[in-house]
N, C-alpha and C positions, 0 to 999 in steps of 0.2 A: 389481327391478320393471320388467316390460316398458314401453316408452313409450305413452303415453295415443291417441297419433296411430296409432298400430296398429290399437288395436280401432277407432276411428273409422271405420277404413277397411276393415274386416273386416263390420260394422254397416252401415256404408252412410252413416252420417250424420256430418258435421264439425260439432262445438257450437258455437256462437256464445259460450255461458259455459259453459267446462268445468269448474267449478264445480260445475254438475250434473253432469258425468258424474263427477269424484270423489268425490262424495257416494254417487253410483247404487252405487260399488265399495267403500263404506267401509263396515267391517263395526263394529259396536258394541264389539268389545273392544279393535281398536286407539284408537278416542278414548277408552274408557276406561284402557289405559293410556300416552294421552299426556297424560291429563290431570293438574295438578300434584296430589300428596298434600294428600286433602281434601276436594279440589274436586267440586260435583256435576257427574251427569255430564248433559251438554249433548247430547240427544239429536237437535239440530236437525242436528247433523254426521255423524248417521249415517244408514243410507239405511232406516230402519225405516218411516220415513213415508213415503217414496218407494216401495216395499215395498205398502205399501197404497194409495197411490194408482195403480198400476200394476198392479194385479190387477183393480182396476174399470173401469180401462181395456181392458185386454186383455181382460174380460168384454164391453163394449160392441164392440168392433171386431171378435171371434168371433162374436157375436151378431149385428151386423148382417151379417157375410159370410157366416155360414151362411143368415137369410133369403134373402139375394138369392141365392144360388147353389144354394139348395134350394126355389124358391116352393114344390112340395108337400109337404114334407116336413110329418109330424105335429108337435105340441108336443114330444111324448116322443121322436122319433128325433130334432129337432133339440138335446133338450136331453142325448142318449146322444152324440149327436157333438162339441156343446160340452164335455161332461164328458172327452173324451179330449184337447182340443183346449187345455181351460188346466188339466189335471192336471199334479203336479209331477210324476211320472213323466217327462209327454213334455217340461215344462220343461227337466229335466233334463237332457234330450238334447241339446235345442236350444245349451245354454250350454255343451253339453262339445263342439257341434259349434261353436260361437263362442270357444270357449278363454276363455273369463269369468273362470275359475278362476287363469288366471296373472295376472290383470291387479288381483286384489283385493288391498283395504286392510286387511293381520289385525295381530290384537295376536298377540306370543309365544307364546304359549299356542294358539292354534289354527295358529297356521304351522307349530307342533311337530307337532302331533296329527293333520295332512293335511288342514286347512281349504281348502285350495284344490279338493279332492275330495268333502268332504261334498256330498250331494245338497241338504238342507236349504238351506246354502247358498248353492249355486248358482242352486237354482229363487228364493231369493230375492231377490239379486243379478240376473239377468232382468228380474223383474218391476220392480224398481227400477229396473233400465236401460229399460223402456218408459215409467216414468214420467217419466226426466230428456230421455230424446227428446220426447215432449210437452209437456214445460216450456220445454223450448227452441227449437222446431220447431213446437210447435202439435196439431193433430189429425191434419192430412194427414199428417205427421213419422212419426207414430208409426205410424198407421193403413199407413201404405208398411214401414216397420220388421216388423209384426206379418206381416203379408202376403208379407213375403221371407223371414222368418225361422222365425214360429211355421207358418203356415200352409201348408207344403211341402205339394206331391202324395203325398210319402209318410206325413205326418202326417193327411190329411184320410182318404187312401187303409184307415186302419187302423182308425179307427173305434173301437178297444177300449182295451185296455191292452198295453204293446209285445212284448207275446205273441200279439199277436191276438184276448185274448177282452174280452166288455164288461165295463166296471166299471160291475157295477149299481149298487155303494154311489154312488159319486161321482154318477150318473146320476141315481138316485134322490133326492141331495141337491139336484144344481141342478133338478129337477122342485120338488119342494118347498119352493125359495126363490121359483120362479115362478109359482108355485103361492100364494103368501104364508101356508103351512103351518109349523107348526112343523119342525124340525129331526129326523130319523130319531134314534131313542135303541135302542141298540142292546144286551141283555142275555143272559146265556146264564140259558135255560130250565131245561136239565139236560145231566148228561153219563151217559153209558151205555158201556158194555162197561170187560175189561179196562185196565190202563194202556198198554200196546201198539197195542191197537187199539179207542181212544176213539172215540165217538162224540159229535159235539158237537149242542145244540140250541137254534140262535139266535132270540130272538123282537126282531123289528121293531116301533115303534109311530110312526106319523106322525098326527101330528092328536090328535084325542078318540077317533077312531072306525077308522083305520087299523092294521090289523096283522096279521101273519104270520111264521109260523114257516120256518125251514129247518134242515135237517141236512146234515153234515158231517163229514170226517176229522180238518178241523182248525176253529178258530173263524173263521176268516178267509172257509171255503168256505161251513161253514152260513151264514155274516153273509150274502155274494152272493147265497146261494139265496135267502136270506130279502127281501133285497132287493131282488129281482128281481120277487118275487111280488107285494112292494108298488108296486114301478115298473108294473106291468104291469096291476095295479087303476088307477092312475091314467090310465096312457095305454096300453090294447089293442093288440097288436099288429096290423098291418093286414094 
């Protein structure tokens, strides 16, 4: 295990109780098996709840730097640029440009299986390390964290998915949350042509009253199309 004072200094911030930051690194199956034969397991030592308190953070501090650094921006392009901006995708990035990955706490079982590479992982582990620098630092702490770290010119600069194009679904979703709409449910319609060359047809529904179809080669392209369509009922492009 690399030492704790490394990443510190890789992050930018020295903890006052590192504590937090062992917690931020601590994955649920090493407390699970450090715990004696039995025993429940104590989820207060793993960084599950730091996990979710750091995703709402990281939504607040995305949210307000894109207002101020876009006063005109629409609802909908601020909310296509937030969606790229705490996707796991680009999380992902960020923690494999921060080396996150060496510095975690795993049970056996996943140090086997390339835990320190899972994405899942990592974006989670992140968002936990944004929550232990605000628990220890405060707002500024973190809000400085998020700002050197998530928020690069090249991450602002892309705006989509780290191919360059948008992710409607995700867009679609935080419109939606902002929106105080239900949640996108997402179902295939039908499917058409040979097995070789399927054609997929996704239908959207947001709300009582929102919906639209899209098609596609695979269910993943019709889902974007379809959600695009819906994104784009809500907020016009300009």
């Amino acid at each position: 295990m690399s030492s704790l004072h490394e990443l510190e200094s890789i992050i930018g911030h020295q903890f006052s109780n590192t504590e937090l930051l062992t917690r931020a690194l601590t994955h649920y199956s090493h407390v699970y098996e450090s715990l004696p034969p039995g025993s429940p397991r104590t989820v207060l030592r793993d960084n599950e709840q730091l996990e979710f308190l750091g995703d709402a953070i990281l939504g607040f501090v995305v949210s307000e730097w894109l207002v101020s650094r876009f006063p005109d921006y629409s609802e909908g392009k601020l909310s296509e640029r937030k969606a790229h901006l705490v996707s796991a995708a680009h999380l992902v990035e960020v923690a494999r440009a921060l080396d996150i990955g060496r510095f975690l706490f795993l049970g056996k079982g996943e140090e086997m299986s390339g835990g320190r590479q899972k994405r899942a992982m990592l974006s989670d582990a992140l968002e936990a390390l944004i929550a232990a620098v605000y628990l220890d630092g405060g707002i500024a702490a973190a809000h400085s964290f998020v700002l050197r770290c998530v928020l690069t010119d090249e991450a602002v600069g892309a705006g989509g998915d780290l191919n360059g194009r948008p992710d409607y679904k995700t867009s679609l979703q935080e419109l939606a949350r902002s929106r105080k709409l239900s949640m996108p449910r997402y179902e295939v319609a039908r499917e058409t042509g040979p097995d070789h060359a399927k054609i997929f047809t996704v239908q959207v529904t947001v709300g009582p009253e929102l919906c639209a179809q899209g098609e596609g080669s695979t269910k993943k392209s019709a889902s974007q199309r379809a959600a695009r369509k819906v994104f784009e009922m809500l907020s016009p492009p300009e």
